[in-house]
N, C-alpha and C positions, 0 to 999 in steps of 0.2 A: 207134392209139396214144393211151394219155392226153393226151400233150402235144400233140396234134392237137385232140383234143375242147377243151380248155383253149386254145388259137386260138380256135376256136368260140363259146367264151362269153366274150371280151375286151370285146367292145364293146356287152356288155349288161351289166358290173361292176361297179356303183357302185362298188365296193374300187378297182378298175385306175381305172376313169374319175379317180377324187376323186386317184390316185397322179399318172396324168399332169397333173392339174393346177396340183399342187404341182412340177415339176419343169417345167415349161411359166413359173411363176412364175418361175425363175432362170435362163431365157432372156435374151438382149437383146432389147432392145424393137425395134431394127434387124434384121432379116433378116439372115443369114448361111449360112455351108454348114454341112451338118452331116451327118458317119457315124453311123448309127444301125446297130450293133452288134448281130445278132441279132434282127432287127428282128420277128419273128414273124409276127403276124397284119397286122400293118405301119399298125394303126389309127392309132398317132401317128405315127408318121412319115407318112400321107397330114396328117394336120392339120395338121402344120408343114409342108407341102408349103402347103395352103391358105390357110395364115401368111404362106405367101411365102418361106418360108424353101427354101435347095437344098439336096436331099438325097439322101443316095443311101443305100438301104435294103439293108442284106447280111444276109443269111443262107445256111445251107447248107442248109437243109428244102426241098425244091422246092414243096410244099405252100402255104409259108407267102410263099413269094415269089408263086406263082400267085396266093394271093390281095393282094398288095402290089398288083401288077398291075391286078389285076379291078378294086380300089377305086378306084385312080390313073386309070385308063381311066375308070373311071365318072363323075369330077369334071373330065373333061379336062386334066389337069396334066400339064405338061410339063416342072418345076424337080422332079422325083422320079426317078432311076435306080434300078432293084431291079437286083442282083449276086446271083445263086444260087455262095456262095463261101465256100468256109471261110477265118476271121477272117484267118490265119498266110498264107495264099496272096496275101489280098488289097494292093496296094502302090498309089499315090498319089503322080506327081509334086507336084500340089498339098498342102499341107496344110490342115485343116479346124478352122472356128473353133468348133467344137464337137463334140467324141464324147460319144454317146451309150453306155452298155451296160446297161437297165435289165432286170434278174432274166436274169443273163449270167455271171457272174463264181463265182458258186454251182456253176456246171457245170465248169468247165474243170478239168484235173488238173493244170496247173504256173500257179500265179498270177502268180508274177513274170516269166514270157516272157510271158501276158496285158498286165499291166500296161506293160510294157519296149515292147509292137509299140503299144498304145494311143499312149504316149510321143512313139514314133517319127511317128505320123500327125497329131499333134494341132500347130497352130501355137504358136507359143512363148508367144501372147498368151492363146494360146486358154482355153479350159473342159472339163473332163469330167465328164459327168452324171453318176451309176450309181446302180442298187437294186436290193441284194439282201436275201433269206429274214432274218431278225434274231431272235436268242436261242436258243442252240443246246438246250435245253430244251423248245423246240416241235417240236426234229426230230422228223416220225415217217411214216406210212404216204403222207400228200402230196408231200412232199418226194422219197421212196423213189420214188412213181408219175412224178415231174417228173424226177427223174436229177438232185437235189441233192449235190453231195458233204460241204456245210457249213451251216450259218447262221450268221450274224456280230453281232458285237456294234462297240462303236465302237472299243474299244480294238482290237478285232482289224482295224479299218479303216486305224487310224493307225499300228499295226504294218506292216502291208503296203503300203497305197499310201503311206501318209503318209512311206514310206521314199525313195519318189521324186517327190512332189507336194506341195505345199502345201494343206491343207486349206482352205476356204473356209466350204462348211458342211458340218453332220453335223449330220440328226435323224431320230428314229423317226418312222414313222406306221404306225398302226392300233392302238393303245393299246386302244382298244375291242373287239375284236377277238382278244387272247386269248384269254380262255376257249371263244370257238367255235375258233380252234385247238387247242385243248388239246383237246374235246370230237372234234372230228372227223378228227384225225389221228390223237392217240394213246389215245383210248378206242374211239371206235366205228369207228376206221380206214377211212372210206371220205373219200371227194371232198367237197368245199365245196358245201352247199346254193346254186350260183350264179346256177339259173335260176329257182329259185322264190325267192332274194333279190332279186332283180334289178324285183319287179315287186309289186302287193299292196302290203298294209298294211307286210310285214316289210320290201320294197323301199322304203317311203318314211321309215322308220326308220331303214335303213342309211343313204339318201341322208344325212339331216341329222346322224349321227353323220360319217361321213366330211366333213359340209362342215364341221364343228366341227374336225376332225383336219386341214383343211386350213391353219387360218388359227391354230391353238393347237399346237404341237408339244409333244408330249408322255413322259414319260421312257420310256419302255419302248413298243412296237409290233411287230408279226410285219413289219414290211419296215423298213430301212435305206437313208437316200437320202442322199447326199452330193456335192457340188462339188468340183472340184480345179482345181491350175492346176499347170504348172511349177516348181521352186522355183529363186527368183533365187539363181545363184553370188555 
């Protein structure tokens, strides 16, 4: 499966890397618990494991939970639980000071039962992470290989969650980064040069654009990351 190879190459991604670390920045600086929603190849979620942070990593791919596993075991961490579980099954006496759903919310077929069970899990104080695909004009053969059903823009963010949470923040990232969208999804329709970006002179190119995109928000980007909270009655 695509979306298998794409686990595969998370954690050699300057793109993913430079993403988790702008949403790693809107953490607390205190440990807390946290659901990480589709958690995939479970790269961040072991590093907020190593943060100190608790967390329990859900997915339904057994793949990607195996390897949640493997990583977890391999750094001896004990504040990580992986759940092989689809989202809507999964329940929690406790609630959590943080949900996660980063490139999650693009999949699902009813957004507002997503959005409504996140709601239900998340404490009243808490925070919800999330990123997804951004600017429905880059849809095209990646997204189709991933099982995208949309891309979003901000407004479409604040239409839907912002119908039940408070926003907090909303910004693009990867501004840089269109035109090889546009180039490899909807002209020559194959997959993202990931592993020969990842390394070489192009790899150290991308590095400093992405640390540029981390610390400079910028108007337009092929991902969408946003903060929520509750909103007060």
């Amino acid at each position: 499966m695509f979306q298998e190879k794409d686990y595969d190459w998370r954690e050699h991604d300057p793109y993913a890397l430079a993403k988790f670390e702008v949403v790693k920045s809107w953490l607390p600086k205190i440990p807390r618990s946290i659901l990480d929603v589709g958690c995939g190849s479970g790269d961040f979620s072991v590093a907020l494991a190593r943060d100190g942070f608790h967390v329990i990593a859900l997915d339904p791919n057994a793949k990607a939970c195996s390897m949640v596993r493997a990583k977890a075991e391999s750094f001896g961490l004990k504040n990580i639980m992986v759940i092989q579980k689809d989202f809507y099954d999964f329940s929690s006496r406790e609630k959590f000071d943080i949900v996660l759903s980063l490139d999650v919310l693009e999949h699902v077929s009813d957004e507002e039962k997503f959005i409504l069970h996140v709601k239900k899990l998340l404490h009243e104080n808490g925070s919800w992470i999330l990123s997804v695909p951004a600017l429905q004009f880059l849809y095209g053969n990646f997204d189709v290989l991933l099982g995208h059903r949309e891309r979003y823009d901000k407004s479409k963010i604040r239409r839907g969650v912002g119908k039940y949470f408070s926003i907090a923040r909303l910004r693009y990232f990867g501004f840089f980064f269109i035109p090889l969208a546009l180039l490899y999804s909807k002209v020559l329709k194959t997959s993202y040069p990931v592993q020969k970006g990842s390394s070489g002179f192009l790899g150290a190119i991308m590095r400093i654009l992405c640390r540029i995109e981390r610390t400079v928000p910028a108007p337009l980007g092929t991902s969408l990351l946003a903060k929520v909270k509750h909103k007060k009655s």
